[in-house]
N, C-alpha and C positions, 0 to 999 in steps of 0.2 A: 398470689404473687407477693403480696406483702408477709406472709408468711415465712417465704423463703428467706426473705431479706431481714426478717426480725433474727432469724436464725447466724445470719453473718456480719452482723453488724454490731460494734462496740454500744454501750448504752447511750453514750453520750450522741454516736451516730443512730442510736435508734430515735433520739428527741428530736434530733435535726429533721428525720424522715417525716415523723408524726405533726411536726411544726409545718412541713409544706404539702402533707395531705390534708391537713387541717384550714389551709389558707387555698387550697383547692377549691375546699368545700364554701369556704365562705364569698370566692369570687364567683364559684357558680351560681351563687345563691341572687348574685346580682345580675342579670339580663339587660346587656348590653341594649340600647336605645336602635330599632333598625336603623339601618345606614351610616353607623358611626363603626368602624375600624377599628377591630380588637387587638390592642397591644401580645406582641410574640411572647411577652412574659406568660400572659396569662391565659394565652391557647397551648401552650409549648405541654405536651405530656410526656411521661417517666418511658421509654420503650418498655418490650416488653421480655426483652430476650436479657436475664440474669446479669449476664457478663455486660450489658451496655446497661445496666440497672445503677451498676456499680461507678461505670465510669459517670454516667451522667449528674450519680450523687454526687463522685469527686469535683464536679467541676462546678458546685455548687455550695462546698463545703467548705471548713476555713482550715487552715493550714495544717493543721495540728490532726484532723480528722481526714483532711484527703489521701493521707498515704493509706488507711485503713482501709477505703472503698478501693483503690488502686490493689491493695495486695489481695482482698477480695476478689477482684475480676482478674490476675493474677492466675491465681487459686483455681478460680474456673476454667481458667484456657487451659491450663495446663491439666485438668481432669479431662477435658475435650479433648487433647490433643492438638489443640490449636495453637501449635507454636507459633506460628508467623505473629498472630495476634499478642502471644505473649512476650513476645521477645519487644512488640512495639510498646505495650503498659511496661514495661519492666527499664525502659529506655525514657517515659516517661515520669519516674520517681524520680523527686529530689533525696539524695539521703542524707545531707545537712539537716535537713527537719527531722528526722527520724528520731523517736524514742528510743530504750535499749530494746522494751519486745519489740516493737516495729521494725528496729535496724532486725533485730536477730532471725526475724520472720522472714523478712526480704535477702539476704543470706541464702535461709533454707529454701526458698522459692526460686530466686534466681538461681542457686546453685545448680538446683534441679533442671534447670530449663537448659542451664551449660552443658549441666552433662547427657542430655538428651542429644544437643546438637552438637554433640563430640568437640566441647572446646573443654576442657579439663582445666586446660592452663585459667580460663576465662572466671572458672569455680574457687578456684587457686587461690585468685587472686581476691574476689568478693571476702576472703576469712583474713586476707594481709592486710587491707586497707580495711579494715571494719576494727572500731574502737579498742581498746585493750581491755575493757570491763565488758564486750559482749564476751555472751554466754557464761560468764560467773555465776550470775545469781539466778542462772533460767531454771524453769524446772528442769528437772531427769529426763523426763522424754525429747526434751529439745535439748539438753546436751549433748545425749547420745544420738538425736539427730546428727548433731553440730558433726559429731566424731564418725558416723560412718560418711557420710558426704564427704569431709573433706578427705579422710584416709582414701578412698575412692576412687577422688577426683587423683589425690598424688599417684594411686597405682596406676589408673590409665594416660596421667601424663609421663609416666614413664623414671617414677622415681619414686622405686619399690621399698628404697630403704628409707624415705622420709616415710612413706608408710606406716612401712612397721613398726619406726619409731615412736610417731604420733601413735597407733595406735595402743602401744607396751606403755608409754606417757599414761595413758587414762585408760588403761585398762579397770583400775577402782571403781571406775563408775556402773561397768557391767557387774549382774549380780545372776545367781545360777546357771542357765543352759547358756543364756548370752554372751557369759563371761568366758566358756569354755569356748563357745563359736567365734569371740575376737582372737584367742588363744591359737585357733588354728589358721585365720585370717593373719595374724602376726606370722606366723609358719610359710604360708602361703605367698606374702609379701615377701619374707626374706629369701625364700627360692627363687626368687626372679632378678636379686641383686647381684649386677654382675661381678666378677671375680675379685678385679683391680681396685673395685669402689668397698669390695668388705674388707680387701685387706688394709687398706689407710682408715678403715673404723678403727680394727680390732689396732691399730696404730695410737690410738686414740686413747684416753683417758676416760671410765662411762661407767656409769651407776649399776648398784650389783646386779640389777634385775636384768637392764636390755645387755651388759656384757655377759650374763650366762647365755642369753639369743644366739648373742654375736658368735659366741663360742659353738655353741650347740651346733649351730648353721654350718661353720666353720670346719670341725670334726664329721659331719657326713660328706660336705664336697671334698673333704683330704684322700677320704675311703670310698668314692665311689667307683673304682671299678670290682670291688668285690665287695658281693653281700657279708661272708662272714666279716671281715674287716669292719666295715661298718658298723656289724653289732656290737664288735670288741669296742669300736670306738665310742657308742652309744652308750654302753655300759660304764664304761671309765667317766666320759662325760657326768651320767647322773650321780657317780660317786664321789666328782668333784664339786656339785653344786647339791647337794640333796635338799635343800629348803629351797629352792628356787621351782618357781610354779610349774615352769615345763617339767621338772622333775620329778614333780608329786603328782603331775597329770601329762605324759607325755600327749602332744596333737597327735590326733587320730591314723594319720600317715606315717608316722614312728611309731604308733602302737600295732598299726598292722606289720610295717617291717619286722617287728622281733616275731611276729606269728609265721613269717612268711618260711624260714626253714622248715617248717615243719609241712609245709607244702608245695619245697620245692621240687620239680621235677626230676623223677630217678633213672625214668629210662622215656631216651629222648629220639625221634627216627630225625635224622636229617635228610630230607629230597633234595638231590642237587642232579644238574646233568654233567655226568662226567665220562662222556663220549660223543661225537658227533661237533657241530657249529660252534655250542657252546661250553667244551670242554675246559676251556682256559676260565674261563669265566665262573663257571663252578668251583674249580681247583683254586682259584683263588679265595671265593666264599668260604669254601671247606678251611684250608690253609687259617686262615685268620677264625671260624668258629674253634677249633682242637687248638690256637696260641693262647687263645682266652683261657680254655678250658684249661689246659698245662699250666698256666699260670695261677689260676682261681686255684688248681688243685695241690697247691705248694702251700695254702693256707687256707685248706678246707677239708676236712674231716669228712664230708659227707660224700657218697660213692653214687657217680651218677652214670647208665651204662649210655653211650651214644652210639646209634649203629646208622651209619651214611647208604642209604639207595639211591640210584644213579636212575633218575627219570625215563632217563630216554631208551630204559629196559621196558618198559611198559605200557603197555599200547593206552590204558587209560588210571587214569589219577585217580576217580572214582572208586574202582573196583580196587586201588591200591591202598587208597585209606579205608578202605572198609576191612581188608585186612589189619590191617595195624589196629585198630579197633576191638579186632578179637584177640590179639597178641597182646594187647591191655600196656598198650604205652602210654605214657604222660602228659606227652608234648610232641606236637610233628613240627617243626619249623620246615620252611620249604611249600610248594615247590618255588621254582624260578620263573618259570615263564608267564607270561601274562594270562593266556589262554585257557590255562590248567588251575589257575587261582580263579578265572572267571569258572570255571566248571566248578569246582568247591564252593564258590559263594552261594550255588543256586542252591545248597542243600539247606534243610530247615536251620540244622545248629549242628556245632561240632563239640563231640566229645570221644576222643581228648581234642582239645584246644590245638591251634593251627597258628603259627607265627608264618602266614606268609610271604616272601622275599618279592612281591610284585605288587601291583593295586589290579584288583577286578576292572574291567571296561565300565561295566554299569554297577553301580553299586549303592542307591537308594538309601537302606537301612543298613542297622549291622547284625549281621548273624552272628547270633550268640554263639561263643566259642570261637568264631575267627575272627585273627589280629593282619594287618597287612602292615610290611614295612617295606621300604626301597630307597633306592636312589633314584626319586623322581625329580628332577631338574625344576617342575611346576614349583618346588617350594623355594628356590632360587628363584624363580622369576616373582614369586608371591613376594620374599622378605625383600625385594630390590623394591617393587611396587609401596610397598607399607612403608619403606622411610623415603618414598620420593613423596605419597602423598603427606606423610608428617612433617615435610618440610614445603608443603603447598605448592608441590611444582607437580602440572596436569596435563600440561601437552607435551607430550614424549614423543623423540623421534627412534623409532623401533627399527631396527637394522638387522635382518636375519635370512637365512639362505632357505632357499626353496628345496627342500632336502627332508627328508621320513625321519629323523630322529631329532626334526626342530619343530614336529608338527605339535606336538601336547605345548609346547612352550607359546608359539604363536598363536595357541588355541587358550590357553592361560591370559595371555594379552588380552589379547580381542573380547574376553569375559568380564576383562575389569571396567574394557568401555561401555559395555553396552549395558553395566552396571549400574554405571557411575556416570551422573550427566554432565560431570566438569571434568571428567577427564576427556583426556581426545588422544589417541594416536596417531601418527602420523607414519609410513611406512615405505621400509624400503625393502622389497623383498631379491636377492642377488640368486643367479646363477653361474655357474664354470663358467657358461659362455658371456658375461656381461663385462660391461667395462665398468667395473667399481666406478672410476671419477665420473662416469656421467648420468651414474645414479644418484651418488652423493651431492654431486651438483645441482639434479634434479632435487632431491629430497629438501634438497634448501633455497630451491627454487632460483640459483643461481643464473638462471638461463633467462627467467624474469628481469634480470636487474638489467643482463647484458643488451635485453631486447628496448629497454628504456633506453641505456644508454645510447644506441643508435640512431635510436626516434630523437633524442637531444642534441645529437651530433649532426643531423639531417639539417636541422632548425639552425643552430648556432654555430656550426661548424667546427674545427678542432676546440677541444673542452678536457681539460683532467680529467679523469676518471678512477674511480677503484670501485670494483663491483661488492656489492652488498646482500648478506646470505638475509634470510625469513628472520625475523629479529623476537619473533613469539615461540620459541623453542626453549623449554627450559632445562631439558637435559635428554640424553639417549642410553637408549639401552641396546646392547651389543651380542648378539648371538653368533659366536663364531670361533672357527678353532684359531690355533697361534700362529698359524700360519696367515688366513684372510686378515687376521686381527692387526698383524702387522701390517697387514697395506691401508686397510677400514682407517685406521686412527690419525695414522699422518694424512691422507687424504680428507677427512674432516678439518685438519687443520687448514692443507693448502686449500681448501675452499671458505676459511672466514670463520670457522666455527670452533677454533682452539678455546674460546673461552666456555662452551659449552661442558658440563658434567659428563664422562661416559662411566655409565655402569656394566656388566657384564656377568655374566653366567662363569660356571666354574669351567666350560668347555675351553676360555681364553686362556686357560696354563694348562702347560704340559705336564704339570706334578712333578718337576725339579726344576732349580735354577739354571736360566741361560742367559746368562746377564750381556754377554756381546748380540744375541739377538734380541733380546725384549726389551733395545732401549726403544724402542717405537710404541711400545705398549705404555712408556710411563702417564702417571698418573691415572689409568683406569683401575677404577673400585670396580671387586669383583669377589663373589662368595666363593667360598672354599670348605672344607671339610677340615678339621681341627687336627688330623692325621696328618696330613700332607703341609701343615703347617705349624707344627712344635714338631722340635729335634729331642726331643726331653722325655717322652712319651717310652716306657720302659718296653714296651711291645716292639718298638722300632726296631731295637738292637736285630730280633729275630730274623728280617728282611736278609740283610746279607745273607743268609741262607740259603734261601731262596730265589734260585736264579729266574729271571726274566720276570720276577715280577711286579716292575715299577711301571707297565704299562698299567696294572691290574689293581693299584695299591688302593684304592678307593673302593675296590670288591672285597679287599682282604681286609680291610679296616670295617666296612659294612660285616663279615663276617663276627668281626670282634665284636660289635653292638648287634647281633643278633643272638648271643650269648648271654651278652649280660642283660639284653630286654628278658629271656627265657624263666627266668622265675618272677620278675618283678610285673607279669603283664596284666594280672589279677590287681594288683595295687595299682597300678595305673589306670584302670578299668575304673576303680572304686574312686579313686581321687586325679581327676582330669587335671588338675592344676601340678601334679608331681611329674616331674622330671626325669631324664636323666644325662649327663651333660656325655654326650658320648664321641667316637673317633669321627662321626659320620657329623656331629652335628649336637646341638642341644634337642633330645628326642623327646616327644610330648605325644600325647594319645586325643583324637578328638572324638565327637561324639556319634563319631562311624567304626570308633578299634581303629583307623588306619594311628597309625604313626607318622608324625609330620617332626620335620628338621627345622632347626632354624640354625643356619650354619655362620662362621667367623667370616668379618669382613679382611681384605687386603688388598694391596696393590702392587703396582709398579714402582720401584722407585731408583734410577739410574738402570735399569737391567736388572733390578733383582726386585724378589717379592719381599713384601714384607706386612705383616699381619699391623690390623689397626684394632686397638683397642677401643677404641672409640672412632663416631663418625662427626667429623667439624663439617659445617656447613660450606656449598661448593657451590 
């Protein structure tokens, strides 16, 4: 036992230890007289369990030495796992007494324990109030502590470009493989800076190193809808900066893109159904993949053959990619239907490679070789979830129809509850046949209040009154087309809950403006797809061409990001954290190949939509 503790203890704290095993020794040496009542000093022994080793010496120690046994027991909890314990020692430090290593330990310690229990901000803040001489004179290995923790903590609070910046700042301090791996961590940080917020950098006046970043960053999102663009761009770039570090070592994600022509795909089968139920539906996929391509091929040199089969010729998907197989294609994108992707999942791997337009039912692992993409609503309902819990609001009231194309959504919900033990839903589920108000009314328990007030009224006889809705609701989420949505949102009001947040899924807009009907809709925040929401988007023009297809435009824009996913899907495989900002959505790859969206906020505002750059607190 004492051995462990010689191991973590200061020297000074080891004299202290050896001073009260030593006075151990010498009051056992004296045998108490029977009958006389042994003082607690000198019965009281060290536990035996490390971590209470530590506290029990702090609490015995003089000032200057107790933070030392505290960040010791510290140290332990947090090797156990035992957060609860360590977040109580770590609440127990004074750090006015602290030295610079002690402060700078207790940093790295707490830091760690923040970011464990997902407070970023909490890590943040331990490096703002912490002296201006820590970590100056620490060794290396604690300054580069100091510098991934806090870059870290800034990514996962959500302020990618402090990131990058802190970490491009001290980059110096990395030396070989490390230095190359903060290189791509800088890369990685500035992909996640949103649009609005690089452009007031590159605004900015900034030192040669992070404004070649800024720039660098800046020239791939200008050219992201086409690969060659991009290279041109990437090329010029390095020609304007050529002593600058990304330029003498591009990160690994730009050194794969210049390789990526030479492996993009030449001949390509598209599966679509272009007969039967879902003939519109394909024709629109189709429509929007050949607008990419016609476009891409006005500044690309490289000859790629696409030939479209029509699913619903063929009794099975199986036996039709095995054909294409022997035809030695590059790339299948397709099929569409759900069913027929589940059939392809079961196979061991695929070669050539499968950009699926659906997600498998059951889908465990990822078969090598398939990618899945769609328009699945669940990633709507996930990115609504993710900033109501970043703004720590957990009892949600869920508003959705009892209806086959709202089931993955309310099955999305019900996951996150039974997830998450602070979260709680609350539920309203509507029918054609129901009377919205006196669901809503239900939902907010408004029929409670009514039934008080009569019980009070019984008693005291006439009495004021205004009925009052459930008062623990912190916001709702809204599944519904523009039609129910129009009645849903003023009824929330006339029952007391106007100041309540609504959020909603993109099913609440029609995909154009109808500003005499959606004044009912204002102020609900609700996702959307980046097509249907910029007028600027060069692809757009092409629409008018194309008659009836504003019912379909979110197929026709998914067809354009299935285009340009089609060579980049091997690089997104290789580096999870790359992007690409597309019509459907910002598309990102997880560690299934599915392809998940994270789509633009907006709203209501007098009747009309209008995209938010950012989200203010509600």
């Amino acid at each position: 036992m004492l051995t462990f503790i010689r191991h973590h203890l200061s020297r000074s704290g080891h004299a202290a230890l050896v001073s009260v095993v030593c006075l151990g020794v010498l009051l056992s040496a004296c045998t108490p007289k029977e009958g006389i009542k042994t003082s607690p000093e000198i019965t009281e022994t060290m536990p035996e369990d490390e971590a209470e080793q530590q506290l029990w010496l702090a609490q015995r120690a003089i000032s200057t030495e107790r933070a030392d046994y505290l960040l010791n027991a510290l140290e332990i909890y947090l090797t156990r796992e035992d957060y609860s314990n360590a977040e109580r020692t770590v609440n127990t430090i004074n750090t006015t007494t602290l030295s610079s290593p002690q402060y700078e330990r207790y940093i790295l310690l707490a830091g760690k324990l923040a970011m464990i229990l997902d407070k970023p901000e909490l890590a943040i803040t331990y490096f703002e109030e912490a002296p201006s001489e820590a970590f100056t004179t620490a060794p290396l290995p604690t300054q580069l502590d100091a510098v991934e923790l806090r870059a870290n903590a800034l990514l996962a609070a959500g302020r990618p470009l402090e990131a990058a910046r802190f970490r491009a700042f001290n980059a110096g301090l990395f030396t070989g493989e490390a230095y190359w791996e903060n290189h791509n961590k800088i890369w990685n940080a500035l992909r996640a800076v949103p649009a609005l917020e690089l452009s007031r950098a590159l605004e900015q006046p900034q030192d040669y190193d992070w404004q070649g970043w800024l720039e660098l960053i800046n020239q791939i999102r200008l050219n992201q809808y086409s690969l060659d663009q991009q290279l041109v761009a990437l090329n010029q770039w390095r020609e304007n900066w050529p002593t600058h570090a990304a330029s003498q070592h591009l990160p690994d994600e730009l050194q794969m893109l210049i390789e990526l022509p030479n492996t993009r795909p030449k001949k390509i089968a598209l599966i679509l159904p272009l007969s039967g139920p879902l003939e519109k539906v394909g024709a629109a996929i189709r429509d929007g993949f050949f607008a990419a391509f016609y476009a891409d091929a006005e500044v690309s040199s490289v000859s790629t053959e696409i030939n479209v089969i029509d699913s619903e010729q063929h009794d099975s998907i199986i036996d039709l990619y095995l054909q294409l197989q022997i035809e030695d294609y590059d790339l299948v994108v397709g099929p569409l239907q759900k069913d027929q992707v589940s059939e392809l999942a079961l196979l061991p791997q695929m070669n050539p490679p499968v950009l699926a337009l659906n997600y498998a039912d059951t889908f465990e692992l990822a078969t090598p070789g398939l990618f899945q993409y769609g328009l699945a609503a669940e990633d709507e309902i996930r990115q609504i979830l993710d900033y109501l819990d970043s703004q720590k609001k957990s009892r949600i009231a869920a508003i959705y129809p009892n209806a086959a194309w709202a089931e993955e959504l309310v099955n999305t919900l019900k996951e996150r509850e039974q997830g998450n033990d602070n979260f709680q839903l609350l539920s309203y589920e509507y029918t054609p046949e129901d009377s919205l108000s006196n669901g809503i009314s239900a939902l907010l328990d408004i029929e409670d209040s009514d039934e008080r007030f009569r019980d009070i009224r019984n008693i005291l006889g006439k009495v004021e009154f205004e009925p009052r809705r459930r008062q623990d609701i912190d916001a709702a989420i809204l599944i519904a087309t523009p039609t129910i949505g129009r009645q849903l949102k003023p009824l929330l009001a006339f029952h007391y809950a106007s100041d309540v947040p609504v959020y909603a899924t993109s099913q609440i807009y029609a995909g154009f403006q109808q500003k005499d009907k959606d004044h009912d809709l204002d102020n609900i925040r609700f996702t959307e797809v980046p097509w249907l929401l910029s007028q600027t988007i060069p692809l757009r023009s092409d629409i008018k061409y194309l008659a009836g297809i504003n019912r379909y435009e979110r197929l026709y824009a998914m067809g354009i990001d299935a285009y340009h996913l089609a060579p980049r899907l091997a690089l997104m495989e290789r580096f999870p954290s790359s992007q690409l900002p597309g019509m459907t959505g910002n598309l990102a790859i997880n560690e299934k190949n599915q392809i998940r969206r994270q789509l633009e906020w907006a709203t209501f505002e007098n009747g009309q939509v209008k995209t938010l750059l950012t989200l203010s607190p509600q």
